[in-house]
C-alpha positions, 0 to 999 in steps of 0.5 A: 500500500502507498500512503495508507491507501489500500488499492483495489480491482474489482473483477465482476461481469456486471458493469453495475456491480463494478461501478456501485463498488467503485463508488462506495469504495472511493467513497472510503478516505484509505481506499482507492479503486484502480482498474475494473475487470469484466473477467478472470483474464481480465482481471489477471491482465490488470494485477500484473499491470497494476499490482493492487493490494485487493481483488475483489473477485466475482465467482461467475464469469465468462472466459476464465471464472473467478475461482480459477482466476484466483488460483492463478493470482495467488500462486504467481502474486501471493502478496496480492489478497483476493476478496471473493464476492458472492450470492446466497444461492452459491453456497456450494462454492464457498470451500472451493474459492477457499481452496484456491487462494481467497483470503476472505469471503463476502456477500454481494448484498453486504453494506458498504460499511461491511464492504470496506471493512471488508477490504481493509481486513483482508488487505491488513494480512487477515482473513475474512469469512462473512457471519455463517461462512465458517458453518457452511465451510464445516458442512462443505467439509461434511457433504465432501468426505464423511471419513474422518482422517488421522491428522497429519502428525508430521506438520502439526507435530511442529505446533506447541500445545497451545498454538495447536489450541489455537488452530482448533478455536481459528477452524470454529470461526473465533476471531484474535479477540474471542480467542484471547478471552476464551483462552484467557490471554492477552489478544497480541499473545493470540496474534504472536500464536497466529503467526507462528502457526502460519509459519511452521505450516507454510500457510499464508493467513487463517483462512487456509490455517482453518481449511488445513484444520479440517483437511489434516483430521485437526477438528472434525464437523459435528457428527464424524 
């Protein structure tokens, strides 16, 4: 970021949907929307030309979709964080986009409050689920695989008992605050675990930390 100005592409087939976000973005005094793309090429086109700090990402486009592109731009850029816009009905897609990258995940009928909140909690390094995400993620997980697997011991053997702690209570959707108090810490002692789960995983931020929660057998969906 430059100056404290978080700068954002949005990339969504609909011109209204870009050009409402733009508006309500820019109405922002820390944000600053510089490209609109129509498409997943598109939108890879103008990240390698402008380097913005967040993409706000359709899923459903023509030409390359928004999950895939995510996928490219996290692998070639991982410094650029994706925001996945969607709808209700789309549900069904909400692991798949966290799979491929996403740092955080919203619905399009959010306020413009929560959408620039949005943007800068996930431009700041942190991931963001919208409220019932972190449910829907745990059902996905149900509806995919009704197999419990063994946790993978030779990746989560590196975390101290406490940051594994801290792994289960980030994959049940609690955020820094409502760990620190449930663990009954400071939340810069929860930050410092944070970090260092990220590190010893090779993960980039805890969207990926929670997926690797349940894909590794860590915490289970209610039932298995």
């Amino acid at each position: 970021m430059t100056s404290g100005t978080i700068r954002v592409l949005i990339a969504d087939d609909q011109q209204m949907v870009r050009q409402g976000f733009t508006v309500l973005l820019n109405a922002q005094p820390d944000i600053e929307v510089i490209g609109q793309a129509v498409d997943g090429l598109d939108a890879m086109a103008q990240v390698a030309e402008l380097s913005p700090d967040v993409v706000l990402m359709d899923i459903r486009m023509p030409e390359l979709g928004g999950i895939e592109a995510t996928r490219r731009i996290t692998v070639a850029t991982p410094e650029i964080k994706v925001l996945v816009l969607t709808t209700f009905d789309l549900d069904e897609y909400v692991y798949e986009a966290l799979r491929a990258g996403a740092s955080g995940f919203l619905l399009k009928d959010a306020s413009a409050d929560q959408l620039a909140e949005a943007v800068r909690v996930v431009a700041a390094g942190d991931a963001l689920l919208a409220p019932g995400i972190t449910r829907k993620l745990i059902a996905e997980f149900s509806r995919l695989d009704g197999t419990p697997r063994a946790p993978r011991k030779e990746r989560i053997g590196d975390l101290t008992e406490r940051e594994t702690e801290v792994l289960t209570l980030i994959a049940q959707g609690l955020s820094n605050a409502e760990i620190a108090r449930h663990l009954v810490v400071a939340e810069q002692t929860v930050k410092t675990h944070v970090g260092r789960i990220l590190v010893k995983l090779g993960l980039r931020d805890r969207t990926q930390a929670a997926v690797f929660a349940y894909e590794s057998g860590l915490v289970r969906p209610a039932g298995y």
